[in-house]
N, C-alpha and C positions, 0 to 999 in steps of 0.2 A: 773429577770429584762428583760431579753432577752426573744424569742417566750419561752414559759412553752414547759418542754422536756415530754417526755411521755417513762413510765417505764413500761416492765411488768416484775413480775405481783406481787401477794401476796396469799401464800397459808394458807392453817388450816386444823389442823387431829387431830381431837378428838376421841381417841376412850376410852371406859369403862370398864373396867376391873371387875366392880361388877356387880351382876344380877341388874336390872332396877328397881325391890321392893327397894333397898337400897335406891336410890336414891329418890325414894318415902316419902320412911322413913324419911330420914335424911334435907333432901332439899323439901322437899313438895310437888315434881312433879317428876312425870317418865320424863316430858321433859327436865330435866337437859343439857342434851346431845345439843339438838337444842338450848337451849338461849344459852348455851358458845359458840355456834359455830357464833351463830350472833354475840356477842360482838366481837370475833375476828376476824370477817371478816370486822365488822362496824367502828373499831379501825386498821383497815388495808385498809381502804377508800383513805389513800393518794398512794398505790401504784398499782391503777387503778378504774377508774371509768363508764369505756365505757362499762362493761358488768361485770357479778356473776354469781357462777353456786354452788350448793350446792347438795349431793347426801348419802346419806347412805344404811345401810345394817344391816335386822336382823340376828341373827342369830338363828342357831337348827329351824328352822322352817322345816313345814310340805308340802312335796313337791304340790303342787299344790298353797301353798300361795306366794303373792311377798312378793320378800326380797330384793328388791334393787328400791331403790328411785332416782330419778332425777328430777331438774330445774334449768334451767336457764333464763338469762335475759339481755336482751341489753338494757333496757327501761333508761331513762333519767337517773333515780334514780337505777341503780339495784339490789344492796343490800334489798335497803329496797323493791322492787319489788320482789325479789324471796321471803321474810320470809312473805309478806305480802300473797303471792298465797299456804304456808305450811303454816299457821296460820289459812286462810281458811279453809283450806280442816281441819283440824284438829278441829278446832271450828265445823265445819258442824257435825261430824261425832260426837263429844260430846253432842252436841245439839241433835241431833236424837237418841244418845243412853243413857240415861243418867247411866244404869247400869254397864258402861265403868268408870264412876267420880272415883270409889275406887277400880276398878280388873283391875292389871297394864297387867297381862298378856292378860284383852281383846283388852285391850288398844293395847299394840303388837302386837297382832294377826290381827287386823282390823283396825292401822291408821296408817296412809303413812307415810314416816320421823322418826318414832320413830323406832331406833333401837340401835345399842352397838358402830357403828365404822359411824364415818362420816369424808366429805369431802367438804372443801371451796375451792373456787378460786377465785380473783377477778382480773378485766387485763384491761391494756389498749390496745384499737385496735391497732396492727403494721400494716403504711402502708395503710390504707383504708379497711382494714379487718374487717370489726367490724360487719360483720350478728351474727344470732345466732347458725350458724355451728362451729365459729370461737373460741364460749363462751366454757371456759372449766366447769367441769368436761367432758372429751369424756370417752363415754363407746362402749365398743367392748361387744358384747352381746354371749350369747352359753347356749344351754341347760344342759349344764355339769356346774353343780355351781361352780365347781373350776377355767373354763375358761372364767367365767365372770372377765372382768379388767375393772376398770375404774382409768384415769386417768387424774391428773390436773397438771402443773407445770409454773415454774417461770423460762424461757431457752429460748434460740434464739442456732440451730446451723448451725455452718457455713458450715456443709457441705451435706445440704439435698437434694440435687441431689444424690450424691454417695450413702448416703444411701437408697435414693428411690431406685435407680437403685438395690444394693444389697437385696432389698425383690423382685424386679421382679425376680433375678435371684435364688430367692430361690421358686419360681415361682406363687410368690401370685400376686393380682392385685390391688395396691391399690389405692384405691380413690380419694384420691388427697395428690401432692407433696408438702404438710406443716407440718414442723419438728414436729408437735406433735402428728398427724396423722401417720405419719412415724416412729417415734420412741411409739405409741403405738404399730404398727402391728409388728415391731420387737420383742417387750417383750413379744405380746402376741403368735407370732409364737414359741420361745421357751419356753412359756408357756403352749403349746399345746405339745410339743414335752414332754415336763416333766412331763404332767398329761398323755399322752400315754403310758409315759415308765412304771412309776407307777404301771399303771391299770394294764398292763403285768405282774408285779411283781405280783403283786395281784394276778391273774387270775392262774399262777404259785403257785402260796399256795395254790391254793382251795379255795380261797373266792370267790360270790356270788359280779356281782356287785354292788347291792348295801350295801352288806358289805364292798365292797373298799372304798366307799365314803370319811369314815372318816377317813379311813388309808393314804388315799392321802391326805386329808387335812393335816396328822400330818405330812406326810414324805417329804411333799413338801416341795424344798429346794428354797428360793426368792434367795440367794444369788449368786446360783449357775446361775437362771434365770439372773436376774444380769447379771452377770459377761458374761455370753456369750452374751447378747444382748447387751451390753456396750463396743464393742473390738473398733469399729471405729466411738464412736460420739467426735464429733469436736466442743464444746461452751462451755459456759458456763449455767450450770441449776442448779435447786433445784427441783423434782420432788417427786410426790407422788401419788401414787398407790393404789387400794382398789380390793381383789380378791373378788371373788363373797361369798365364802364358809367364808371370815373372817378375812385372814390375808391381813397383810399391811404394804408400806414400805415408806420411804423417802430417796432417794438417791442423795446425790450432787458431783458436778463435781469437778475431780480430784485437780484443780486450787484454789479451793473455790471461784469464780469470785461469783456467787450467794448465797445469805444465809440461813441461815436454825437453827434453835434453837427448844432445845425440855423440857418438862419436864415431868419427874414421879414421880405419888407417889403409892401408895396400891386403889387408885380409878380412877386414870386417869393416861393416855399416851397424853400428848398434844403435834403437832409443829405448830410452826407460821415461817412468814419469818423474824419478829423482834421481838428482846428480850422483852421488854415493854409490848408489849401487853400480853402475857404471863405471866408477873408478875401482872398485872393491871386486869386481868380477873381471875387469879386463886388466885390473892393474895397472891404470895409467893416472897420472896428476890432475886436480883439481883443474887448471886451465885448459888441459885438451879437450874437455868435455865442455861442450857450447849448447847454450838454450837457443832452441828454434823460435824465431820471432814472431809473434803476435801477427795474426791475419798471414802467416808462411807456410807454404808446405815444402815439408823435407821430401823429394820426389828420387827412389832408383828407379833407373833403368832396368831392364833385364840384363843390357850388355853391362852392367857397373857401372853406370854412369852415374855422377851424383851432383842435385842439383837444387837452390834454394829457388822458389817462384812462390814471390806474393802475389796470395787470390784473392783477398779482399782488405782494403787500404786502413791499417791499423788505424786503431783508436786511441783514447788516451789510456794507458797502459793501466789497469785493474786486477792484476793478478791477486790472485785470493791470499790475504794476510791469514787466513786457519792452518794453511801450507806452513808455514811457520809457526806459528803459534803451538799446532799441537799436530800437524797428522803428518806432517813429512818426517824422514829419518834425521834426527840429531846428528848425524853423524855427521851429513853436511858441513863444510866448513866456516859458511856460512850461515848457516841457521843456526851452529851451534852461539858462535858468536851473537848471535840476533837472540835468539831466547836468554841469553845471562845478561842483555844490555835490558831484557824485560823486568828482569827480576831487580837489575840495579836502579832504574829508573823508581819504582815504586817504595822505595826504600822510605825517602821522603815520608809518605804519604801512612806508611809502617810507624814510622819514629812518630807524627801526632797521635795515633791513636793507642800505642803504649805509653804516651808522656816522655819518650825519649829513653826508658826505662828499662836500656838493653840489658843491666845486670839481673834482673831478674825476669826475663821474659827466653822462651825456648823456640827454636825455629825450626818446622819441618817440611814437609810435602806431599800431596798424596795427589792423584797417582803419578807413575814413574814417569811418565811422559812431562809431569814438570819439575823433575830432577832438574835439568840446565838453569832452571830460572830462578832453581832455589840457590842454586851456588851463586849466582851474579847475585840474589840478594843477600846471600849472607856476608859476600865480600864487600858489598857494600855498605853492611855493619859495621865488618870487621871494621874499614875505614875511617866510616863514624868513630868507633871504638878508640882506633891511633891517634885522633884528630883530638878528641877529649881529652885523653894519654901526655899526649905531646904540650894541648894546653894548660895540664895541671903541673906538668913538670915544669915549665917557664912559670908560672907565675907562683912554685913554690920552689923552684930549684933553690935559694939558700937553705929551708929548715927539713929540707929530704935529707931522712936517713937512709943506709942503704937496704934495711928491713921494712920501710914503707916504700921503696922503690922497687922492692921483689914484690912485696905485694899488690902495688899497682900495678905492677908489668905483667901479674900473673891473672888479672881478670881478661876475659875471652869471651867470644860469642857463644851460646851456645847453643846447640843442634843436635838435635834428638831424629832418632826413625820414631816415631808414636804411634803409627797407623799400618798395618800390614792387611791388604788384603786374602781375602780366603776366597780363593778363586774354585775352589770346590763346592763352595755351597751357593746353589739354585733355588731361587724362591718361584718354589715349584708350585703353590698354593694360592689359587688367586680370590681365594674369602679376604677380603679387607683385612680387617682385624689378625688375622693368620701371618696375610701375605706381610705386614708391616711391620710385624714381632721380627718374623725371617730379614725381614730389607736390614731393621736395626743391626743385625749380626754379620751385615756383609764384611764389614769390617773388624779386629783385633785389634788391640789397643797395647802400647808398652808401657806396663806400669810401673811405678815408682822413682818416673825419672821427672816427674812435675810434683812443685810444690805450690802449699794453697795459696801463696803470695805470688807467683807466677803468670805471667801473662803466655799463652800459648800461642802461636802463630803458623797459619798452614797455608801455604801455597800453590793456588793448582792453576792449570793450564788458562781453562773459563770457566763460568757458571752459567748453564742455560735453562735446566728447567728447575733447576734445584730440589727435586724430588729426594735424589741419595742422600744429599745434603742434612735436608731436614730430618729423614727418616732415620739416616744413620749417622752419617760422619757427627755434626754438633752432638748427638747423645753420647755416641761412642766415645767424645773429645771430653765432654764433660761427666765421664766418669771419672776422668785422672784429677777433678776437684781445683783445674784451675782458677785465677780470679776473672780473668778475660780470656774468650775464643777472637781472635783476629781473623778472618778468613780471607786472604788475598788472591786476587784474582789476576794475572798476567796480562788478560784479555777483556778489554775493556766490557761496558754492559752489554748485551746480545739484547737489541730491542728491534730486530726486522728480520721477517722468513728469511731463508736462503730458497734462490730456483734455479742454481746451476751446480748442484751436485750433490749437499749437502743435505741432509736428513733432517733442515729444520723448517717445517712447510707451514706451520700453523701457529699462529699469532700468541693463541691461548695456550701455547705449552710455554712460553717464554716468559720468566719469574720478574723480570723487567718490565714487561708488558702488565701482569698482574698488578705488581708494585705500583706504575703510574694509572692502572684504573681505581687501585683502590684510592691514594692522593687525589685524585676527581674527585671521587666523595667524600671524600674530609672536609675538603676546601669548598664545596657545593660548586665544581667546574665539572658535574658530571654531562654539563649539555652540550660538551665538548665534541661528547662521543656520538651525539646524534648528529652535530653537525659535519662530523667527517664524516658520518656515513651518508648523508644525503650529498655531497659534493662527491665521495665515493663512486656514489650511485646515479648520478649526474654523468659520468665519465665511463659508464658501463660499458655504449657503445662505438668510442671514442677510438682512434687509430693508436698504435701502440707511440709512436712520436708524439701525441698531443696529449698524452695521459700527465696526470702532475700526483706525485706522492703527498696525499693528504694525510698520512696516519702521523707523517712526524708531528702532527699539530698537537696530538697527545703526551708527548714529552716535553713542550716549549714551554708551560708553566714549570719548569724546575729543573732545580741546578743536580747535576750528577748527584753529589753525594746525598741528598734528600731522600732519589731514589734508592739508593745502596743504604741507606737508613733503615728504610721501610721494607724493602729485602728482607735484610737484617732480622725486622721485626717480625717479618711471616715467616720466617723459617727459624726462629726461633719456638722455643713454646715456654705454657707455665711451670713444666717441670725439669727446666735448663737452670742449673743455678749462676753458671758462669755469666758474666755479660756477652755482648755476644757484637763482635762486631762486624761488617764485609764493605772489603776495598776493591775498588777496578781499576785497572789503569784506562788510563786518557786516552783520548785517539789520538792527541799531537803526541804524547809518547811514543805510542805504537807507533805511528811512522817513522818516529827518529831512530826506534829499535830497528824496525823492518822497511828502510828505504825504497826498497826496490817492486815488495808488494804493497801497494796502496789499497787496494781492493777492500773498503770497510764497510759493504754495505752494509751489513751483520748488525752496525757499530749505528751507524749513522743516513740510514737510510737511503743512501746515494747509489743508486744502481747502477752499474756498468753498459746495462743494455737496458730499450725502451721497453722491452717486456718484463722487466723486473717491476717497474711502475706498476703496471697493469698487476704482478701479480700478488704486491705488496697490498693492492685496494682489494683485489678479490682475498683475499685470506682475511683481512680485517669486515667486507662482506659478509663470511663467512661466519665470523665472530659472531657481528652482530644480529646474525639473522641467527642463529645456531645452528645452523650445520655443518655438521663433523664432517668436512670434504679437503680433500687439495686447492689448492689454488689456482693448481696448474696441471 
């Protein structure tokens, strides 16, 4: 309901464990490999859209053939743009040869894409970054097939200076200071250092190098790679890796803030970043599909080997509660459960501020993404509704007729669509005044299903900067001339940046954060603000372990709903007639809904990693020095 937040990203690794004839056989095409990897990146569309990148690797090939494929795309569409430009090239070269239709191995031998191990990514731009440098798969290139790496991941870390700095001083020079670019040249400097030691070994037996070849392929160790290029990253990730010669890994952060799910059988190694998809493209049950655990890397072989090694010793498990709430597929079996136990939970807290006054109040949602939580709350109504039902009928069951028994049995919750976005229109004009007539119109309204005794009620995912809100939704709401706008919020108040993936980097865009600066000055506790910031700024040069989150000190004079008042009140305006109300839920709800992600820093300032501290002081810095910068 509020500005659409922007997540990255979403990954896919397919690799094949059967020679590529099977898949011939069995399935009708050697390209097996390529259509599973579209459906799972196609079906991973909602967690980024601004660029794809898609790359595989043959294997045993004969040195002078490629064995490593790449494309990417920033185009509008570019999912469907990269399989559209491998569809090409693959058509072309069937089309010219047609004695390629039934010999799988010319096929291999001579068209691009077709191989045993592939790799998706799909991302949204962080930040204004969205060229096509920015697209993953990134590959670090080498004549030595073992030193080819490529690599794509779903990670933000907070602390890619330090690391940039520690590959100068290990004395490489790299190209530019962005954590994926930096954390590729790390892995693949101890990558080089592992494929040298090796060949030594090797060279030590008496083998011939290109007899080492394959002995490195088998002796190399990923985990060990790993574990040394992994001593000081600081975020949260889900990363995944493709060596040149075969093997492959997926590694997540120690926190589990990012996700990561895999499955095997005797023909395939799959991961994606959500469950669903995985079940939905390989057709198998919700429990064969297993989450890779926190601080583990999912590691093949070349020869198929398949293996769990933890590289660095899990923490207390933080997985990101927004996975739920709003950016992973519903479809989950779990999540969908977990989003309707959100909407049930706040029902409560719905029923004070209508006065309990379900018969004349209308329930909807906007946008589609919190569909699930409108159904948990309206069945949570409905409940209310039976429980009332039931207690009128015992305490009148002598003087009930059977014509006031239909008509009490015949009131109902009700549930309106009220709000239809117009996804065609771009507020393409950025004069003020222009652009916020435009913003009003984003949305369509259904009229004549609210009346002026009505309470209206809408439920969305979160509210973070409340921008749409104010400019559109409450006006758009209060055309239909209700007596109360209720605006419910799933997810509790969003009052701390996000710096492991999420596109909420800056203090002052967050309508939580506004709300309790303006409460400082009401209540003349605006010296609040100074003094976080000089204990801030105290801690500037501070180690990431010894930093302490000052900003929550801004919200400890007051209670949730005060804030959600004064929300309320700013994104109201004077020519709203309706009253106007907005609910959050609790964090102990939120975890009772979503057990398993606790991950609230969003909520409650509690960082997962010590560089969230650190990066929580520099954005309120930031604030209050005024500069429009990152944090991180």
């Amino acid at each position: 309901m509020s500005d659409a937040l922007q997540h990255e990203c979403g990954i896919a690794l397919v690799r094949l464990l059967k020679p590529l004839e099977f898949y011939k056989e069995k399935y009708g095409t050697a390209f097996y490999g390529i259509q599973k990897m579209y459906l799972l990146m196609e079906k991973q569309h909602n967690r980024g859209q601004d660029g794809a990148g898609f790359a595989s690797i043959k294997m045993d090939v004969e040195p002078g053939e490629r064995y490593i494929s790449r494309v990417r795309s920033n185009h509008s569409q570019p999912i469907q743009d990269v399989f559209k430009q491998i569809n090409e090239r693959i058509n072309e070269e069937m089309a010219a040869h047609p004695e390629y239709a039934d010999d799988v191995a010319l096929q291999k031998e001579n068209i691009p894409y077709l191989g045993e191990l592939f790799l998706g990514h799909v991302r949204y731009g962080t930040f204004g970054k969205n060229s096509i440098e920015s697209v993953h798969p990134f590959l670090r290139q080498s004549n030595w097939m073992h030193r080819n790496l490529i690599l794509a991941g779903n990670f933000n870390m907070t602390n890619v200076k330090e690391l940039f700095q520690n590959l100068v001083e290990l004395g490489q020079h790299p190209k530019e200071m962005a954590d994926t670019v930096t954390v590729m040249e790390k892995i693949g400097h101890f990558l080089d250092k592992e494929v040298m030691q090796l060949y030594q070994d090797c060279k030590e037996e008496g083998l011939s190098k290109r007899e080492a070849s394959p002995v490195i392929a088998e002796r190399l160790d990923i985990a060990k790679i790993l574990r040394r290029s992994s001593k000081n990253l600081d975020g949260g990730y889900a990363m995944a890796g493709l060596l040149g010669h075969g093997d492959s890994f997926v590694f997540r952060d120690p926190a589990g803030i990012r996700p990561a799910y895999f499955y095997q059988d005797d023909e395939v190694v799959v991961v994606a970043s959500e469950r669903p998809v995985i079940q939905t493209v390989f057709n198998v049950p919700f429990e064969k599909v297993q989450e890779i655990e926190p601080g583990t890397a999912l590691i093949i072989k070349k020869n198929g080997t398949v293996s769990m090694e933890e590289i660095l010793p899990p923490t207390v498990k933080k997985a990101c509660s927004f996975e739920r709430i709003y950016f992973s597929r519903g479809s989950d079996a779990e999540i969908y459960q977990e989003r309707k136990k959100l909407g049930k939970l706040i029902l409560p807290a719905v029923l004070e501020a209508i006065d309990e006054d379900t018969d004349n109040t209308v329930f909807s949602y906007i946008p589609n993404t919190a569909e699930t939580s409108f159904y948990g709350l309206v069945e949570a109504a409905q409940d209310f509704l039976n429980q009332r039902k039931n207690n009128y009928i015992l305490e009148n069951r002598n003087t009930l007729t059977k014509d006031s028994l239909q008509e009490l049995l015949s009131v109902k919750i009700r549930t309106e669509k009220v709000a239809i976005k117009d996804a065609k229109l771009r507020t393409f004009i950025t004069e003020d005044s222009s652009r916020d007539d435009l913003v009003a119109h984003v949305y369509d309204v259904t009229y004549g299903v609210i009346k002026p005794t009505d309470n209206l009620v809408i439920i969305d995912d979160s509210i973070v900067r409340g921008t749409t809100l104010k400019m559109s939704i409450i006006k758009m709401m209060d055309r239909l001339n209700p007596k109360r706008i209720v605006i419910v919020s799933s997810a509790p108040q969003i009052r701390y940046p996000d710096c492991y993936g999420i596109d909420m980097a800056k203090l002052e865009g967050l309508v939580a954060f506004k709300a309790a600066l303006e409460l400082l000055k009401e209540r003349n506790l605006y010296h609040i603000v100074d003094e976080v910031y000089l204990k801030c700024k105290a801690q500037e040069n501070y180690i990431d372990s010894d930093i302490v989150n000052y900003v929550t000190a801004i919200y400890e004079p007051f209670q949730p709903q005060e804030v959600s008042n004064k929300i309320a009140e700013m994104l109201s305006s004077p020519e709203i007639n309706a009253e106007v109300k907005i609910i959050f839920q609790t964090v102990e709800d939120l975890h009772i809904a979503c057990p398993k992600n606790l991950g609230d820093w969003y909520f409650t300032g509690d960082y997962p990693t010590p560089g969230g501290n650190r990066v929580v002081n520099r954005a309120f810095m930031n604030f209050y020095e005024g500069k429009d910068a990152r944090a991180y």
